[in-house]
One Martini backbone bead per residue (centre of mass of N, CA, C, O) as a GRO file, in nm:
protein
  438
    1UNK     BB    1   3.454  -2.269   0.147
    2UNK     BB    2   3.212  -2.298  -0.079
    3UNK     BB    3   2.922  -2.487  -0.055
    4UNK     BB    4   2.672  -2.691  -0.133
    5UNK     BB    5   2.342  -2.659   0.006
    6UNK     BB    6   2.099  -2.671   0.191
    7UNK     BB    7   1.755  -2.531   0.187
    8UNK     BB    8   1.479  -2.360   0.287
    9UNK     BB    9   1.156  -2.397   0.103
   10UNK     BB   10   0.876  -2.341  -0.075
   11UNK     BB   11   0.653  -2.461  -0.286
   12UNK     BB   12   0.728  -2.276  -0.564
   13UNK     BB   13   1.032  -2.363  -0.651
   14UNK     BB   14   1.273  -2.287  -0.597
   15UNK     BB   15   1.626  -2.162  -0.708
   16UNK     BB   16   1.850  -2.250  -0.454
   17UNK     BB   17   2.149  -2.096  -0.249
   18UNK     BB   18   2.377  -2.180   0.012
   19UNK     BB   19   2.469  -2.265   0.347
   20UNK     BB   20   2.575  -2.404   0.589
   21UNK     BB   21   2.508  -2.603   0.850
   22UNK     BB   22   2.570  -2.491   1.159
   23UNK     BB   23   2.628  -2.667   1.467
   24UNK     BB   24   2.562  -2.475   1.701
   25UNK     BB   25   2.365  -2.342   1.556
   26UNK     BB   26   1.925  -2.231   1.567
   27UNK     BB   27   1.883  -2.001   1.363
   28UNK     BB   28   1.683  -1.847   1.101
   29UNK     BB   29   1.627  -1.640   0.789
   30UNK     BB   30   1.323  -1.491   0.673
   31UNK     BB   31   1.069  -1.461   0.420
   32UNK     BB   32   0.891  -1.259   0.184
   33UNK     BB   33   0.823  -1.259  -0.183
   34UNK     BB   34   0.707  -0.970  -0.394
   35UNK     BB   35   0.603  -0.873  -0.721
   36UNK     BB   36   0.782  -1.051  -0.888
   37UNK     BB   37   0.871  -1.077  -1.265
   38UNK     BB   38   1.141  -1.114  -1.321
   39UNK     BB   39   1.527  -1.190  -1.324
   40UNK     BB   40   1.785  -1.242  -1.108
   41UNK     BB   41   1.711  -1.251  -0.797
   42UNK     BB   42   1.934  -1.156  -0.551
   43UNK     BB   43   2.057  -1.251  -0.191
   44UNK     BB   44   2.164  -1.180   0.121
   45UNK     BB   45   2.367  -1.276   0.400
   46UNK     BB   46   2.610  -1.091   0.570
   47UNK     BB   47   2.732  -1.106   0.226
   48UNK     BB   48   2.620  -1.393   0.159
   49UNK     BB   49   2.467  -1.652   0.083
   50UNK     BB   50   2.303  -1.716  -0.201
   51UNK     BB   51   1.957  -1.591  -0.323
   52UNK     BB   52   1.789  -1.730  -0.568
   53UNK     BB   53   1.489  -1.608  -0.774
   54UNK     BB   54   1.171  -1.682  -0.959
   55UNK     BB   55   0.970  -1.618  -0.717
   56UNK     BB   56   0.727  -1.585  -0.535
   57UNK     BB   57   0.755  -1.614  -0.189
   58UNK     BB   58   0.878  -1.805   0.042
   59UNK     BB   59   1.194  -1.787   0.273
   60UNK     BB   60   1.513  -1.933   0.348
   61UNK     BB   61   1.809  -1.948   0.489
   62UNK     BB   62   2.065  -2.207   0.533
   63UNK     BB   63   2.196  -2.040   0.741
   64UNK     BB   64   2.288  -2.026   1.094
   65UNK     BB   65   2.229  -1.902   1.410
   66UNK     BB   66   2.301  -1.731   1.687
   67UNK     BB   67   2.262  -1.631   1.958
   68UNK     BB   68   2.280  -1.241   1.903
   69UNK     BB   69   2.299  -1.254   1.595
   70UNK     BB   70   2.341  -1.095   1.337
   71UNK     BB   71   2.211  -0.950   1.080
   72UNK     BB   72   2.162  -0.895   0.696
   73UNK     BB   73   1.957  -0.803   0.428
   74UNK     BB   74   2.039  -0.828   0.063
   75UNK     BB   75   2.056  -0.683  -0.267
   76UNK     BB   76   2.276  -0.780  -0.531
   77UNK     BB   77   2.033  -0.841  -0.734
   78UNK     BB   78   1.843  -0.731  -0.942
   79UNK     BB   79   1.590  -0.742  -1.153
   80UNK     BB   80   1.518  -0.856  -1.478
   81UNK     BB   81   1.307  -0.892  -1.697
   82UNK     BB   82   1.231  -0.666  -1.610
   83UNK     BB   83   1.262  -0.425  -1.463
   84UNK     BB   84   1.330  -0.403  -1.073
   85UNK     BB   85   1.309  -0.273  -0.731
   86UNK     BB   86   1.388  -0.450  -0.437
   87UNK     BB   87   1.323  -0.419  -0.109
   88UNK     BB   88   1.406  -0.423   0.247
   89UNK     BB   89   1.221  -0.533   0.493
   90UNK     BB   90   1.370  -0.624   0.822
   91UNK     BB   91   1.647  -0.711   0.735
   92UNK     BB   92   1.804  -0.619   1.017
   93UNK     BB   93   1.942  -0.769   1.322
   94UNK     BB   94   1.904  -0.976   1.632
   95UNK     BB   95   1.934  -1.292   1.773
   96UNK     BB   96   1.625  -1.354   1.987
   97UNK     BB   97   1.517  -1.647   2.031
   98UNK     BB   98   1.437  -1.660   1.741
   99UNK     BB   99   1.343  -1.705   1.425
  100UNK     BB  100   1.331  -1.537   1.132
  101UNK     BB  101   1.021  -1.430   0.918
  102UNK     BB  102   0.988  -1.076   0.830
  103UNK     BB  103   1.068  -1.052   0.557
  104UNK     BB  104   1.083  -0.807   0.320
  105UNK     BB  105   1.083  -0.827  -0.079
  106UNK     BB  106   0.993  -0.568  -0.258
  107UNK     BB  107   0.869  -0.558  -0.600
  108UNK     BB  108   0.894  -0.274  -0.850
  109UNK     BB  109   0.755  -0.088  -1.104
  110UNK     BB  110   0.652   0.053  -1.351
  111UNK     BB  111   0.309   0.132  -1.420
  112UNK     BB  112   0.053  -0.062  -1.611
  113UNK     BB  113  -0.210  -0.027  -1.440
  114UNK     BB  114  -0.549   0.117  -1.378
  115UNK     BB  115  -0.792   0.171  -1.168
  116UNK     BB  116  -1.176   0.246  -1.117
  117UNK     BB  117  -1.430   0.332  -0.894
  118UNK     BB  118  -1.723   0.354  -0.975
  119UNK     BB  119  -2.029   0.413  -0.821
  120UNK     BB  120  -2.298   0.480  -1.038
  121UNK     BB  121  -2.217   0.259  -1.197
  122UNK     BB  122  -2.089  -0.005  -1.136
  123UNK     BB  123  -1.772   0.022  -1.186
  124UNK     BB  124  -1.432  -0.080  -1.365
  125UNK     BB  125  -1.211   0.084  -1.478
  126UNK     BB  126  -0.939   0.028  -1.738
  127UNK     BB  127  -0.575   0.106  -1.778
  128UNK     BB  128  -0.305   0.176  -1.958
  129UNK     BB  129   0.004   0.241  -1.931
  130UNK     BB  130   0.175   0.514  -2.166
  131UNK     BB  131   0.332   0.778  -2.023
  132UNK     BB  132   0.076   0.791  -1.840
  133UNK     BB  133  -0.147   0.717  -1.992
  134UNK     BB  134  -0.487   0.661  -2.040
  135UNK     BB  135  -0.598   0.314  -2.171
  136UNK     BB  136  -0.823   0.136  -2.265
  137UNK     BB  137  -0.909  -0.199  -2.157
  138UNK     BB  138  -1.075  -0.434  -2.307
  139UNK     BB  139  -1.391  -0.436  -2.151
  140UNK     BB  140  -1.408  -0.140  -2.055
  141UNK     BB  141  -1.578  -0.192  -1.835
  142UNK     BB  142  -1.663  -0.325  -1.566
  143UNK     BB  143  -1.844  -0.547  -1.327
  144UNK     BB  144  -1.837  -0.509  -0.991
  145UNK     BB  145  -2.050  -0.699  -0.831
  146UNK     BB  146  -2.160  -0.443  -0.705
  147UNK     BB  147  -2.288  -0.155  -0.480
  148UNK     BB  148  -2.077   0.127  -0.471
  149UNK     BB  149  -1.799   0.126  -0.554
  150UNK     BB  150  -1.525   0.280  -0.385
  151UNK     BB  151  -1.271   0.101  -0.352
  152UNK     BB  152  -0.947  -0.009  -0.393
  153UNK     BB  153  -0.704  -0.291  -0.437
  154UNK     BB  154  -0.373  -0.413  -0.520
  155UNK     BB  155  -0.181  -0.683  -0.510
  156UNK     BB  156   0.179  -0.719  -0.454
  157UNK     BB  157   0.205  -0.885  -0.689
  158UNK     BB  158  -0.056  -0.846  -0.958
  159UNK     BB  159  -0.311  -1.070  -0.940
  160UNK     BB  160  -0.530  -0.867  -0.776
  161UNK     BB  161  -0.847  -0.741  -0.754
  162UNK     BB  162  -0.992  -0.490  -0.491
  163UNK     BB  163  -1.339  -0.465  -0.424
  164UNK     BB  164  -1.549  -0.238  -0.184
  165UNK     BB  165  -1.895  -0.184  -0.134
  166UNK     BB  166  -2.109   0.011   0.003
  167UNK     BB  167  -2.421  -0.084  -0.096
  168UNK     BB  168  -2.318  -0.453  -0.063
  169UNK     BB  169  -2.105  -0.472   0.186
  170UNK     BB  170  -1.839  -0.577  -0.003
  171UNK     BB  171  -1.615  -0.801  -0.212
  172UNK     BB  172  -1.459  -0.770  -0.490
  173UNK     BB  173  -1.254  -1.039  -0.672
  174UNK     BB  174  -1.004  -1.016  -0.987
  175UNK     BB  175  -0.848  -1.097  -1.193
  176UNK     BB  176  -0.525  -0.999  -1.364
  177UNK     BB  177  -0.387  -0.981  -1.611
  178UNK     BB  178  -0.086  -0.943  -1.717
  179UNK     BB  179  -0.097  -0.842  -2.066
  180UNK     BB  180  -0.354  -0.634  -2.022
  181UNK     BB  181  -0.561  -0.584  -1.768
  182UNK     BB  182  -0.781  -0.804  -1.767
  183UNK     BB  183  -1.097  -0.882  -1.579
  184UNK     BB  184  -1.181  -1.158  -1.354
  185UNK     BB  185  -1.370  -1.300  -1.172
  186UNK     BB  186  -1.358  -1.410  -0.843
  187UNK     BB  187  -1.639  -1.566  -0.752
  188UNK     BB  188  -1.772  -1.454  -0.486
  189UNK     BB  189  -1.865  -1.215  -0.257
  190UNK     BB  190  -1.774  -1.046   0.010
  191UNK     BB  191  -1.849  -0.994   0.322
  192UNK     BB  192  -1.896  -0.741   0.532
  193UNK     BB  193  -2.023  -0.453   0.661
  194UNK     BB  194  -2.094  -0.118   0.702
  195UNK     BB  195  -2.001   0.032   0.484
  196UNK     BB  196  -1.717   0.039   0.267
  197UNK     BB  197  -1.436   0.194   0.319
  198UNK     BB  198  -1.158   0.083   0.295
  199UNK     BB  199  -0.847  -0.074   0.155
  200UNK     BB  200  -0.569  -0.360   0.236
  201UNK     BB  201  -0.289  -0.475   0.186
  202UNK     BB  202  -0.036  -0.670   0.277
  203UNK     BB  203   0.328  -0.693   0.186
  204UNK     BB  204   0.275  -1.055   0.173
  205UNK     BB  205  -0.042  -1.129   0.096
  206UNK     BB  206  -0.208  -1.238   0.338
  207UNK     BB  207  -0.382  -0.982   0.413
  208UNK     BB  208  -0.726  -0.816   0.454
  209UNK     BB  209  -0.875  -0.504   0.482
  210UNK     BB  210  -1.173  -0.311   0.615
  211UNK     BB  211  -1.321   0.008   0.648
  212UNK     BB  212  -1.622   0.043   0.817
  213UNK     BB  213  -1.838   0.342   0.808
  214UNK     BB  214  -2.084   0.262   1.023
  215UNK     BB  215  -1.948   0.002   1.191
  216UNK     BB  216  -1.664   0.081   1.350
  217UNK     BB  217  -1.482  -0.105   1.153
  218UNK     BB  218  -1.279  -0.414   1.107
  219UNK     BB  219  -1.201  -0.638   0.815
  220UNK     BB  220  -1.053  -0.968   0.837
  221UNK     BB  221  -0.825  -1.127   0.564
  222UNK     BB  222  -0.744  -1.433   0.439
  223UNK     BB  223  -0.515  -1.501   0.172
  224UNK     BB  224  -0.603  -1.750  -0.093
  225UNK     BB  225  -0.587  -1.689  -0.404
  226UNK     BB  226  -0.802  -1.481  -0.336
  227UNK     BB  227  -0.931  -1.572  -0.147
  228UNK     BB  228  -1.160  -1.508   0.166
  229UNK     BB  229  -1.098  -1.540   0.537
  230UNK     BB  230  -1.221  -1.449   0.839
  231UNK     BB  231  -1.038  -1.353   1.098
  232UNK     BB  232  -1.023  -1.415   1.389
  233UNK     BB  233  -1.252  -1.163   1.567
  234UNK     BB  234  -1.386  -1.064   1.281
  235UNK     BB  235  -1.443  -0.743   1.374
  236UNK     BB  236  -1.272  -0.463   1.451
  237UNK     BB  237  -1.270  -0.201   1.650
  238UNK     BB  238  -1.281   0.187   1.673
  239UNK     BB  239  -1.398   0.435   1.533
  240UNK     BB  240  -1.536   0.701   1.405
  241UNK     BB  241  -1.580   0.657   1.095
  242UNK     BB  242  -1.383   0.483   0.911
  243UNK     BB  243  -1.180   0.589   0.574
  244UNK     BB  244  -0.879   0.506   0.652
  245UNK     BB  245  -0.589   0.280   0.511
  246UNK     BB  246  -0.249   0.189   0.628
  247UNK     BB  247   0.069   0.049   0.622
  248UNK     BB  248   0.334  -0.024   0.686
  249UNK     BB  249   0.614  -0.136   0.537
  250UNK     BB  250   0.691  -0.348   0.686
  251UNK     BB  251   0.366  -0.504   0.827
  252UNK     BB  252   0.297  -0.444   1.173
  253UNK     BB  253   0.088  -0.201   1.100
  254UNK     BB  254  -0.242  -0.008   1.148
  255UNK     BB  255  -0.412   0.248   0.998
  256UNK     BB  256  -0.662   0.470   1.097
  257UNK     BB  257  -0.923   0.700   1.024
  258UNK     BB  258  -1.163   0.866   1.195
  259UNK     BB  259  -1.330   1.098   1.080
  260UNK     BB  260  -1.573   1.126   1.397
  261UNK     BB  261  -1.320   1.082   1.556
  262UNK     BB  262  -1.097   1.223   1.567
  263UNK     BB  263  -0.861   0.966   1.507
  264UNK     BB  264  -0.596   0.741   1.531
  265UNK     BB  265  -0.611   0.371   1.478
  266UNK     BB  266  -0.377   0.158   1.606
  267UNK     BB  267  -0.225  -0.136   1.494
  268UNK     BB  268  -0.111  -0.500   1.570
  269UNK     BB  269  -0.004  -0.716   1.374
  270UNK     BB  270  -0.050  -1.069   1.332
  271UNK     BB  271   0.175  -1.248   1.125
  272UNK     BB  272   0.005  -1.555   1.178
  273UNK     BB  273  -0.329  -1.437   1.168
  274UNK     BB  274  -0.430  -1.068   1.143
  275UNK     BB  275  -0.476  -1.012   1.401
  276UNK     BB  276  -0.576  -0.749   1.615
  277UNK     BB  277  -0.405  -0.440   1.797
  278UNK     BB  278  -0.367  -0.237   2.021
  279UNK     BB  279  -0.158  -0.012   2.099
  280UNK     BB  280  -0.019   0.216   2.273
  281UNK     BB  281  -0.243   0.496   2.307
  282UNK     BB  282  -0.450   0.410   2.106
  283UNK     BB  283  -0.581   0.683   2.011
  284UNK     BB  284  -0.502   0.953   1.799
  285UNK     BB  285  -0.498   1.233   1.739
  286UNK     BB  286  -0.684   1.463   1.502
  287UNK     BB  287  -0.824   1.656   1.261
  288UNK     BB  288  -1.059   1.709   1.131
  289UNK     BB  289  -1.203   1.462   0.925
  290UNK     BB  290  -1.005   1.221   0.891
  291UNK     BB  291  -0.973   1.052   0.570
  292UNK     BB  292  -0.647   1.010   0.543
  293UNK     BB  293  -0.355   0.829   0.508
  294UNK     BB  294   0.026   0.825   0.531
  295UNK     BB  295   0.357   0.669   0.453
  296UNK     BB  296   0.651   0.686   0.480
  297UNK     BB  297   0.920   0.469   0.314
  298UNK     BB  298   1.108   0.532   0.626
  299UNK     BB  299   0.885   0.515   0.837
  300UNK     BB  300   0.892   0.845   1.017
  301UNK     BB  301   0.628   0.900   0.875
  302UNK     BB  302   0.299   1.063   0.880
  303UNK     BB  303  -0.030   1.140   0.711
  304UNK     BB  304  -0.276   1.368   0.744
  305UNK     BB  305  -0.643   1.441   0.600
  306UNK     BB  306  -0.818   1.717   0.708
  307UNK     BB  307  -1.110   1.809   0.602
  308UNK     BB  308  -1.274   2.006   0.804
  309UNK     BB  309  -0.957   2.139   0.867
  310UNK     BB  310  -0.822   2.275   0.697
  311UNK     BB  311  -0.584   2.019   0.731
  312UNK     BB  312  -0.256   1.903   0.770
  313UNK     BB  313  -0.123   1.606   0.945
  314UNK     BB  314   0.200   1.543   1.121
  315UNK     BB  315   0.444   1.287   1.198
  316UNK     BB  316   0.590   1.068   1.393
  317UNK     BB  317   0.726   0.710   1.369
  318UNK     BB  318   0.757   0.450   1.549
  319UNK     BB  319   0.887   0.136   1.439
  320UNK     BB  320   0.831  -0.042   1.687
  321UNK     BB  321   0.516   0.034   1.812
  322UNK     BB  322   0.346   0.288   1.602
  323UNK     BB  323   0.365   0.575   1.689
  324UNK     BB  324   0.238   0.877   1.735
  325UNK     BB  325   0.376   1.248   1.679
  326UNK     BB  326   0.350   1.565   1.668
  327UNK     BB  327   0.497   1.774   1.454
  328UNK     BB  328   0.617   2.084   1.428
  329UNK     BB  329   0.319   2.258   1.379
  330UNK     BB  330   0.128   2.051   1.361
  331UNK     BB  331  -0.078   2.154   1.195
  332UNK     BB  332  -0.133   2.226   0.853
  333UNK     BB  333  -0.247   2.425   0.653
  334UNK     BB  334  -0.492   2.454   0.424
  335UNK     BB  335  -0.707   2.598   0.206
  336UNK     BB  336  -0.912   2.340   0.185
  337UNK     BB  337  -1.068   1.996   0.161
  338UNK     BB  338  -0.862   1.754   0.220
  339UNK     BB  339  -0.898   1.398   0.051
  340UNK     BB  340  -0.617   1.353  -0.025
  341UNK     BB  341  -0.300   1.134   0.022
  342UNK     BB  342   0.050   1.110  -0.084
  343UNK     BB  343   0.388   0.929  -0.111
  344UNK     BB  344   0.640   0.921  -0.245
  345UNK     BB  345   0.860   0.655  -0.271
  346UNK     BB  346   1.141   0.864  -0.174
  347UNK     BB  347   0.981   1.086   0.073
  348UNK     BB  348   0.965   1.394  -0.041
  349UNK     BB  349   0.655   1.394  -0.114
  350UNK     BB  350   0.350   1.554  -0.082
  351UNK     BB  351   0.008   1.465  -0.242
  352UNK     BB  352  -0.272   1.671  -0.234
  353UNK     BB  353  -0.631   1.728  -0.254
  354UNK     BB  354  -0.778   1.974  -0.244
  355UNK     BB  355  -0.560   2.164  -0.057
  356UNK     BB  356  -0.538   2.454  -0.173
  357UNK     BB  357  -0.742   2.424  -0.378
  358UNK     BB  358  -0.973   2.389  -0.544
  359UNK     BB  359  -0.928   2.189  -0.794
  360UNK     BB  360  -0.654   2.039  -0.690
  361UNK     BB  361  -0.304   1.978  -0.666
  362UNK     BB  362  -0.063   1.922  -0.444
  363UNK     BB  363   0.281   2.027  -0.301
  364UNK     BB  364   0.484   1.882  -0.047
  365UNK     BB  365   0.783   1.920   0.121
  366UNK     BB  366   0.980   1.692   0.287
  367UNK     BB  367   1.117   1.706   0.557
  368UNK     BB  368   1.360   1.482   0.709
  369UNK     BB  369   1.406   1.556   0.983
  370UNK     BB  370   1.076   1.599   1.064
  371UNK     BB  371   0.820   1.648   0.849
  372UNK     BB  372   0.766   1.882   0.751
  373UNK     BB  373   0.557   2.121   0.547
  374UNK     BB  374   0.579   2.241   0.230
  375UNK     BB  375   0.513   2.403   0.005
  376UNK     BB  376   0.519   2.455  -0.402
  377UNK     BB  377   0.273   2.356  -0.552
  378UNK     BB  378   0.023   2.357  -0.795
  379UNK     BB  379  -0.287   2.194  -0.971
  380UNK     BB  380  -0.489   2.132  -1.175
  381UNK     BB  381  -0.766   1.975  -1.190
  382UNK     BB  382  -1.127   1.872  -1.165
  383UNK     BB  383  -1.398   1.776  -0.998
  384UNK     BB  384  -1.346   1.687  -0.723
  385UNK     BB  385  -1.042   1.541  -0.604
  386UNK     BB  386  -1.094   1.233  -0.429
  387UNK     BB  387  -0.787   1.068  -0.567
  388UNK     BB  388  -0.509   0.978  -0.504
  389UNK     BB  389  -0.191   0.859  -0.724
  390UNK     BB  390   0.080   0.646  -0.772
  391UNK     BB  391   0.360   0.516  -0.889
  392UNK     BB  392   0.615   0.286  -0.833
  393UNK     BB  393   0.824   0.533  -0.975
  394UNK     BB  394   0.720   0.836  -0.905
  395UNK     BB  395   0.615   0.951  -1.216
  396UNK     BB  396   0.310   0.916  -1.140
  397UNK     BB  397  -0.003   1.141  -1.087
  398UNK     BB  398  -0.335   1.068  -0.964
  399UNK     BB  399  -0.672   1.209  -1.028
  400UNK     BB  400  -1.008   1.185  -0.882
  401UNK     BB  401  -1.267   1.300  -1.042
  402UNK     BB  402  -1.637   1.304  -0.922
  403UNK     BB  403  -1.757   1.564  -1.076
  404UNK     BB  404  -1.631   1.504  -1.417
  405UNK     BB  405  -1.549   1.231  -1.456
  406UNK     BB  406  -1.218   1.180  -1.405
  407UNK     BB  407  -0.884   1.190  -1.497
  408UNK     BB  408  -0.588   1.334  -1.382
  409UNK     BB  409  -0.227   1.350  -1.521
  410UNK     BB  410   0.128   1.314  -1.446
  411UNK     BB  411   0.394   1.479  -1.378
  412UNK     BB  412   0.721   1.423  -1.178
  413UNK     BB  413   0.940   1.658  -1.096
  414UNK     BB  414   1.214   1.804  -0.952
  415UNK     BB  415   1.038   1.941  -0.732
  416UNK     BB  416   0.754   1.801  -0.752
  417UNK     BB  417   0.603   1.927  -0.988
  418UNK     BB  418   0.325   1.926  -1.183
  419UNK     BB  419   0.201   1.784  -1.513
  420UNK     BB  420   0.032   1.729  -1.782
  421UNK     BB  421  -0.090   1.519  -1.941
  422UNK     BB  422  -0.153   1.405  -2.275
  423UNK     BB  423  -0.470   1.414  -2.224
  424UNK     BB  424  -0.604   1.563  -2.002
  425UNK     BB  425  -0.840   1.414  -1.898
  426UNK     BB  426  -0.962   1.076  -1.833
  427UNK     BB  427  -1.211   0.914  -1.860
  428UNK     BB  428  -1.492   0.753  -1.713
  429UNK     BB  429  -1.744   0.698  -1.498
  430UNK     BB  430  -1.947   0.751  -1.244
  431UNK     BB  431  -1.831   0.871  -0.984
  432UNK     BB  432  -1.518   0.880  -0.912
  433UNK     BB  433  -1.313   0.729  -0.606
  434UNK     BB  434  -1.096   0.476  -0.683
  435UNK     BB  435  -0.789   0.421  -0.709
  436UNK     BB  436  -0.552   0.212  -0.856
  437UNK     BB  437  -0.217   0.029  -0.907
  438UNK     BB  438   0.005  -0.192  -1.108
   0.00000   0.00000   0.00000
C-alpha cells in the first residue's frame, strides 16, 4: 500500500511526493527540470511513486534502490496552462554503486519570443512570435552592451538571454520578460578571450560555453541566475577557429567544429564543474570550413555544414562515448556554402542554409536507419541567409539573411518543405548574424 514518505527536494520549494525509504537499498535517482512554465507535470520512477512538480529545479525521488537495480523515469503527466511537452533524457539504466543524479527533464512549447543579433547596429531586435510571424517587441531593438553582437542562446528555462560580442570580447545578459519579452540588461559584461563566435548554455541550466574564434579555444562558465563566473581551468584549448558549438541533448558532451582546421572537437562536460576534457579519438575529421553543427534529438546522429566544402558531412554518435562516425555516403554535396543548419525536434528532417544554391534553405530528410541525407525541396530566403532555427514545437523555421538585413519565416510542411509565411520577410538591425527562440 502507497503511504506518504519523506522525498529529498531542492530549495526551490517543490510540492512533491515519494515513497517509502526501503532499508536495505542506499541509492537515490535524481536530476533536474529545466524550462516548466504549466502545472501539473508529474514523474514516476519504474511505474509509480509520483512526483508532482510546481517549478524547475533539481529534484530526487524518494524510494531508494539497491546495487545493480533498474531503475527508468517517466512522464506521467505532461504540464498544461500552457501545454507543454516534457521529455526525460538519461532517464534509465541500473544502479552502479552511486546515486544517479544527471536525469534531465527538459521541457518546450511552441516558441513565443525570437531575438536577433545585429553585428553592425550593436544591437538585438526582438520579436513576438504569432503564428509563425515575427511581431517586434516594444523597446526592440536593445542595446547589445558590446560591439559586434555575433550569436546568442536563451537559457532552458526561458529567463536569460546570452549575447556574446566579439568586437568587445564579452557576453552580455539580459533577462527576459516572461509576458511580453522585453530585455533588461543584467549586471556588466563578461570577459571572454579573442572574437567570440558562438555560445551554448547546457540541458541543466548550469554552465555556458563560448567559443572564440581567434584565440582557438572554449570559454566555460558557471550559470548562477544569471551571473557568470569562469569555470576552473577555462578557457580549454580546441582546434583552429572554433565557429560553432552544440550539447548532446543528455548534456554530456560538447561539440566544437574548427572552421580551419577542418575538424570536430568533443569534449565530456564534468557535470560537477563545467571542466571540459577530450574524448578518445577527438578532433574527428571533417569538410573544409566547417562552421555549423547540429545534434539529432535521438541522440543518433551529429550534422555538420562544411561552408568551403560545399558539403554536408553526417555521423553516427554513440552516446555513451560521444564519438563520431561518419555514414556511408558522408559528405554530402550541397550546391554552394551552407552556413548554418538545425535539426527539427522530431529528428526528421535537417533545414540548412544557404545549401543547395544561394540565397535559399533547403531541406534534406534524414534516413533514421542511417543517418543518410535526402534532398527534398528549397525555399527562397533573403540575401546570404547565415543563421536558420527553429521553433521548440518544430512549426516555425527562421533564417537570418545577413545581408538584406531581414529574418524569412516559414512554416514547415509534412514532407518538410518550407512555405513562407505571410508577412516574410520581416525586417531586422544591421549585418544580423544569429538568431535563437525562446
Amino acid at each position: 500500500m502507497k503511504i506518504q514518505a519523506l522525498v529529498m527536494v531542492s530549495a526551490m520549494g517543490f510540492a512533491l511526493s515519494g515513497c517509502p525509504i526501503n532499508g536495505g537499498a542506499k541509492y537515490t535517482v535524481g536530476g533536474t527540470v529545466t524550462g516548466l512554465s504549466g502545472t501539473g507535470l508529474v514523474l514516476q520512477i519504474n511505474g509509480s511513486h509520483d512526483l508532482t512538480f510546481g517549478a524547475n529545479g533539481s529534484f530526487v525521488f524518494g524510494d531508494r534502490l539497491a546495487n545493480n537495480a533498474a531503475y527508468s523515469v517517466t512522464v506521467k503527466t505532461q504540464p498544461s496552462n500552457p501545454s507543454q511537452t516534457c521529455t526525460v533524457r538519461n532517464g534509465s539504466g541500473a544502479i552502479d554503486k552511486a546515486g544517479i543524479t544527471n536525469v534531465n527533464v527538459s521541457c518546450t512549447q511552441t516558441g513565443r519570443f525570437a531575438y536577433v543579433a545585429n553585428r553592425q547596429s550593436n544591437t538585438v531586435s526582438a520579436y513576438a512570435i504569432e503564428g509563425g510571424a515575427l511581431l517586434p517587441i516594444g523597446g526592440s531593438p536593445f542595446a547589445a552592451n558590446g560591439t559586434t553582437p555575433t550569436a546568442l542562446t536563451v537559457d532552458p528555462n526561458g529567463k536569460f538571454l546570452y549575447v556574446v560580442n566579439s568586437g568587445s570580447n564579452s557576453i552580455s545578459v539580459f533577462s527576459i520578460n516572461a509576458a511580453s519579452g522585453a530585455l533588461a540588461a543584467v549586471g556588466f559584461s563578461t570577459a571572454t578571450a579573442a572574437a567570440p563566435d558562438a555560445v551554448t548554455v547546457d540541458p541543466t541550466d548550469h554552465y555556458l560555453y563560448v567559443a572564440n574564434l581567434n584565440s582557438n579555444n572554449v570559454s566555460a562558465y558557471a550559470i548562477d541566475n544569471g551571473v557568470l563566473t569562469q569555470v576552473v581551468g577555462s578557457p580549454f584549448n580546441v582546434g583552429a577557429g572554433p565557429a560553432s558549438l552544440a550539447i548532446d541533448p543528455n548534456g554530456n558532451f560538447l561539440y566544437v567544429t574548427n572552421f580551419s582546421g577542418n575538424t570536430v572537437t568533443v569534449f565530456l562536460i564534468d557535470l560537477g564543474n563545467g571542466m571540459l576534457s577530450n574524448i578518445s579519438g577527438s578532433p574527428f575529421a571533417a569538410g573544409a570550413g566547417p562552421v555549423s553543427i547540429a545534434i539529432d534529438p535521438t541522440e543518433a546522429f551529429a550534422f555538420v555544414a562544411d561552408e568551403a566544402a560545399n558539403s554536408l558531412s553526417a555521423y553516427s554518435l554513440t552516446a555513451s562515448t560521444g564519438a563520431l562516425t561518419a555514414v556511408s555516403g558522408s559528405p554530402f554535396t550541397s550546391g554552394t556554402n551552407a552556413e548554418s543548419l538545425i535539426v527539427d525536434p522530431a529528428g526528421r528532417y535537417v533545414f540548412a542554409a544557404n545549401a543547395d544554391a544561394a540565397n535559399q534553405v533547403a531541406t534534406y530528410a534524414i534516413t533514421p536507419s542511417n543517418g543518410a541525407l535526402t534532398f527534398v525541396s528549397a525555399a527562397a530566403a533573403g540575401s546570404l541567409p547565415i543563421s536558420v532555427a527553429i521553433d521548440p514545437s518544430g512549426q516555425f523555421v527562421y533564417a537570418v539573411n545577413f545581408n538584406s538585413n531581414d529574418v524569412s519565416a516559414y512554416t514547415v510542411g509534412a514532407s518538410g518543405a518550407l512555405t513562407a509565411i505571410a508577412g516574410s520577410p520581416f525586417a531586422t538591425g544591421a549585418q544580423p548574424h544569429g538568431i535563437a527562440i525562446d
